[in-house]
Structures are given as structure tokens and as C-alpha cells.
N, C-alpha and C positions, 0 to 999 in steps of 0.2 A: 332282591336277593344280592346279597354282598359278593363279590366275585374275584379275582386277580387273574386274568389269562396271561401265561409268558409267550410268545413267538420270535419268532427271528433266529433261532439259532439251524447249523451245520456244521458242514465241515470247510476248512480253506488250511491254505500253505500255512506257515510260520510268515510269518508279517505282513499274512492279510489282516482285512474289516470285516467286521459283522457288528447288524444294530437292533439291537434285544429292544423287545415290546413288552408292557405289562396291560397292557387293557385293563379298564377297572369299570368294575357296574355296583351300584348302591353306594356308593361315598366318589365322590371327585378327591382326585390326585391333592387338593389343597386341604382336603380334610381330614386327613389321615396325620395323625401326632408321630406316627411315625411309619416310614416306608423306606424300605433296604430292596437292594439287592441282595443273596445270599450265592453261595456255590460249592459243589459236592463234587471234589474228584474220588473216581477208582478207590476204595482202599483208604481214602480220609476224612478226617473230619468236615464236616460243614463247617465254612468260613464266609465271615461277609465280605464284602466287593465293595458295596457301598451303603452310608449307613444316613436318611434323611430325618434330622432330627427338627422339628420344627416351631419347636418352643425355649432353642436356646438361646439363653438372655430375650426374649423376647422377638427373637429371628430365628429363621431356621438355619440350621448347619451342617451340612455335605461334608461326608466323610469318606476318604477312600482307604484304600487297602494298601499300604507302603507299595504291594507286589502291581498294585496295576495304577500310581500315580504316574500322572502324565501320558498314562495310555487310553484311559478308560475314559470316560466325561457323562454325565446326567443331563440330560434337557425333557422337559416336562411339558404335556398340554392339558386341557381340563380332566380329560378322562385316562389318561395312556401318560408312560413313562417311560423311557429309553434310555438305553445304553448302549452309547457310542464304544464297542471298542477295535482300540487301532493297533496294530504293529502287537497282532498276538503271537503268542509261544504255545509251545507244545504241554508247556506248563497249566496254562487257563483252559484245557481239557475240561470240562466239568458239566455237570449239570446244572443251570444257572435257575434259582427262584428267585420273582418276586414274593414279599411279604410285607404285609401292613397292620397297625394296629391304630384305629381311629379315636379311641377311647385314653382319656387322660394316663400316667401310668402313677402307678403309686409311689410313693414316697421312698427316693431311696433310689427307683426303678430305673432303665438305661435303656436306651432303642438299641444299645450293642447285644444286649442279653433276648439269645432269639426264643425263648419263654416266652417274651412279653409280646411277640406277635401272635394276633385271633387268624388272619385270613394267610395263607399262603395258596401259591400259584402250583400245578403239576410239576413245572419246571420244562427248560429246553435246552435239546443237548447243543454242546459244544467241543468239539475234535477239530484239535489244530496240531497237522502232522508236520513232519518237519522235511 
């Protein structure tokens, strides 16, 4: 059974840490064509965080969100995915999901366009008060 579980989220001050988990079952973290982080404040749109694309040019390519460069960071093991983020704001309040799509995308298609993800995660909150 294909799976995405997100953890690690709560609550801290304004320029605490916290380090999001994706646990993955039926495809390893290397096999997915693409895998984001995504995130849902209060009253907004869903926006991605971080976007892994992994067939570009023939490498993969991490992409982050102007609002959390230099804060945020990806490091990955065979199963689980994380997100390092640091020196949060009251702003990155959200609901954070993983999502993956393993499957090639069609012609044309963009790991930015969150259509093109099959599996997403419940999601974990995140409340960072000031």
C-alpha cells in the first residue's frame, strides 16, 4: 500500500526548530518523480515549501519557496523525508503536507502543479506564535 505519513509538527516561539517527517511505504523516497512539500495557512491558498523534481536535466532539483530560503533545508533517507525548518515565523503557521507522484508526468507537466500529485499525506500542524 502506497502511503505518505507527515509528523513532527507543533507549536514553538518565533525563531524556534522543528523537523517534519514524511515516512513513505510502497515506493522509496528515490522513486518518486516527484516529491514536495506543500502548506495550508488559516484562510489561504495551498502553497508549496519545497518542490523535488527529480528528472531535471537528468538530476534532480530542489526547489524552495523565496518565503522559506535559507531557512528551511530537505535531507532525505531511503524511506522518510525531512524538513529541517529553522528561525520560524508566525507566518509558516500552516498545515504542512507531504505529496508524491511516482509515475512519469506527461508532457508539458510540472512537479509545481499540485494536480499532478497521486499520494498525499494527512498533513501536520504547525503554530509558531510570536
Amino acid at each position: 500500500q502506497v502511503q505518505l505519513e507527515e509528523s513532527g509538527g507543533g507549536s514553538v516561539q518565533a525563531g524556534g526548530s522543528l523537523k517534519l517527517s514524511c515516512e513513505a511505504s510502497g515506493y522509496s523516497i528515490a522513486s518518486y518523480r516527484c516529491l514536495s512539500w506543500f502548506r495550508q495557512a488559516p484562510g489561504k491558498e495551498q502553497e508549496a515549501v519545497v518542490i523535488i523534481d527529480r528528472h531535471i536535466n537528468g538530476n534532480g532539483r530542489t526547489t524552495y519557496a523565496e518565503s522559506v530560503k535559507g531557512r528551511f533545508t530537505i535531507s532525505q533517507g531511503e524511506m522518510v523525508l525531512h524538513l529541517q525548518m529553522n528561525n520560524l515565523q508566525p507566518e509558516d503557521t500552516a498545515v504542512y503536507y507531504c505529496a508524491g507522484r511516482p509515475t512519469p508526468l506527461p508532457y508539458g507537466g510540472s512537479c509545481a502543479e499540485q494536480n499532478r500529485y497521486d499520494y498525499w499525506g494527512h498533513g501536520t500542524q504547525v503554530t509558531v506564535s510570536s
